[in-house]
LOMI-688539 format. One record per residue (C-alpha): residue number from 1; residue in three letters; x, y, z. Coordinates in steps of 0.02 Angstrom, whole numbers. Layout:
<nodes>
<node kolnu="NUM" marmi="ALA" c1="X" c2="Y" c3="Z"/>
...
</nodes>
This chain:
<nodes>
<node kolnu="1" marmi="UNK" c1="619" c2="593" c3="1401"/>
<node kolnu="2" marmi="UNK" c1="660" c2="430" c3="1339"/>
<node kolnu="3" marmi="UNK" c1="712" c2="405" c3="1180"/>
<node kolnu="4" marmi="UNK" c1="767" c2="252" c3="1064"/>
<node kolnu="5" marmi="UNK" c1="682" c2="73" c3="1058"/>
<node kolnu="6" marmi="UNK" c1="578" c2="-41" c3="1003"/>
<node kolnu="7" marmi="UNK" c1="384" c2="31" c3="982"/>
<node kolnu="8" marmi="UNK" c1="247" c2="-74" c3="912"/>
<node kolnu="9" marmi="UNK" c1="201" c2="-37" c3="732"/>
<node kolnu="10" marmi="UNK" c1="371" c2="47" c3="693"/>
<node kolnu="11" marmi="UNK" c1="488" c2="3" c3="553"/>
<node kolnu="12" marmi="UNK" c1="469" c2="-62" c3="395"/>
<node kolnu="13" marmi="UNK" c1="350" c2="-234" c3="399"/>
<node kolnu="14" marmi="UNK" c1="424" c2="-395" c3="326"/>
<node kolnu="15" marmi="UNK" c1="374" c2="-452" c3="140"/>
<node kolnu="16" marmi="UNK" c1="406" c2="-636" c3="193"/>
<node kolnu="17" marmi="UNK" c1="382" c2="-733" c3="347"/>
<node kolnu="18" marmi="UNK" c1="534" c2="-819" c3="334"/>
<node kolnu="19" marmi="UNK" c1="720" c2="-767" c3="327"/>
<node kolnu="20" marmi="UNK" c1="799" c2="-671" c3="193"/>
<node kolnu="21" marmi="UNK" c1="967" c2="-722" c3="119"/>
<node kolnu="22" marmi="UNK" c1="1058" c2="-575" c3="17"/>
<node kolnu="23" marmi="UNK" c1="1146" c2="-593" c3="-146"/>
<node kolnu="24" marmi="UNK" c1="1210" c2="-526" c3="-278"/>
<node kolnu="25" marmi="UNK" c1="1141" c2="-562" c3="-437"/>
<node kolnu="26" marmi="UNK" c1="1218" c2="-495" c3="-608"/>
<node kolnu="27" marmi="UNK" c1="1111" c2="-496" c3="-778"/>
<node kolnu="28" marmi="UNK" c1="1121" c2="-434" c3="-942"/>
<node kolnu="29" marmi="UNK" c1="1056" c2="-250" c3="-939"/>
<node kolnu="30" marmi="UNK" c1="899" c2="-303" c3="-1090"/>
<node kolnu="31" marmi="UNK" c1="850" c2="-443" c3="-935"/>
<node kolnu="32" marmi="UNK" c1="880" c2="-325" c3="-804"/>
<node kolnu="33" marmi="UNK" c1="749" c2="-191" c3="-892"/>
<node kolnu="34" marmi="UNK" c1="626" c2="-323" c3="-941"/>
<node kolnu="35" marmi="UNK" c1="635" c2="-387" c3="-719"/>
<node kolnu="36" marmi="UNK" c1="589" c2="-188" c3="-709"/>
<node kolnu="37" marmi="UNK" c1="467" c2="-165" c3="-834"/>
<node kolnu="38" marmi="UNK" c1="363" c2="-305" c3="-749"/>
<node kolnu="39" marmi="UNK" c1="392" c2="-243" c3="-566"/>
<node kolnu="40" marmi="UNK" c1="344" c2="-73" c3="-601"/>
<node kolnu="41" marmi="UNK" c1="199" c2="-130" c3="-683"/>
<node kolnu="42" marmi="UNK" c1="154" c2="-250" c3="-542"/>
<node kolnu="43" marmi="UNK" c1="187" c2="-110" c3="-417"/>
<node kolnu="44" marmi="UNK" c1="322" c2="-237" c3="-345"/>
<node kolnu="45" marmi="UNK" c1="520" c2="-222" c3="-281"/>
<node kolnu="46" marmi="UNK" c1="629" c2="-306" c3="-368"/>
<node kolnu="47" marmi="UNK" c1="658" c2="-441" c3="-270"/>
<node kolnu="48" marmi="UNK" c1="485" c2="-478" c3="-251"/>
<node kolnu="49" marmi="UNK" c1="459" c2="-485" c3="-435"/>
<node kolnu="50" marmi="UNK" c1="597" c2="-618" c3="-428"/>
<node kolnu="51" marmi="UNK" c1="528" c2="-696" c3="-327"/>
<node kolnu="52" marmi="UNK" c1="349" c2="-721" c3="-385"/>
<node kolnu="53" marmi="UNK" c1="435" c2="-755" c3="-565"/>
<node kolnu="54" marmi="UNK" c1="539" c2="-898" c3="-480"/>
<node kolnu="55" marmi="UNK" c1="377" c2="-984" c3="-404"/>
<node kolnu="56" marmi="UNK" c1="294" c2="-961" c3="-577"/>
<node kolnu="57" marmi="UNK" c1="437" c2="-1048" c3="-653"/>
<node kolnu="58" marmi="UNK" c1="411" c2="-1205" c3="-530"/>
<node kolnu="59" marmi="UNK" c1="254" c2="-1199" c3="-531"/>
<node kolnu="60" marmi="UNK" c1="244" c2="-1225" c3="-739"/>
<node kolnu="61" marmi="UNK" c1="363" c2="-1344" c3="-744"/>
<node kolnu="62" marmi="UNK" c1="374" c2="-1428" c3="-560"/>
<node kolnu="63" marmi="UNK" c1="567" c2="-1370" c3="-558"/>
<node kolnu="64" marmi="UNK" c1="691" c2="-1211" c3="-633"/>
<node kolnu="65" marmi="UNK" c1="722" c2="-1265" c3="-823"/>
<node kolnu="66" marmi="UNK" c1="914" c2="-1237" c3="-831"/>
</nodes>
């Protein structure tokens, strides 16, 4: 019996249709429960919730406010 390889529908499925780049990102623990206060109640991960508050940010102001 074979065993091992790729089967269709396995795995988890991608969030974005484009490639991921990892980072690490440190923030100030208040920030860091506010980020998971609003994923959890958006049902979200993490960095999705970053995500959709980064293209929020642009969109309000056409570019990040730094």
């Amino acid at each position: 019996m074979a065993r091992g390889g790729f089967r269709e529908g396995a795995g988890r499925k991608k969030e974005y249709n484009e490639p991921i780049k990892k980072i690490l990102l440190g923030l100030p623990e208040s920030v860091l429960k506010q980020l998971d206060s609003y994923a959890s109640a958006k049902n979200l991960s993490r960095p999705k919730a970053v995500a959709i508050l980064v293209e929020q940010a642009m969109e309000q102001n056409g570019q990040l406010a730094i």
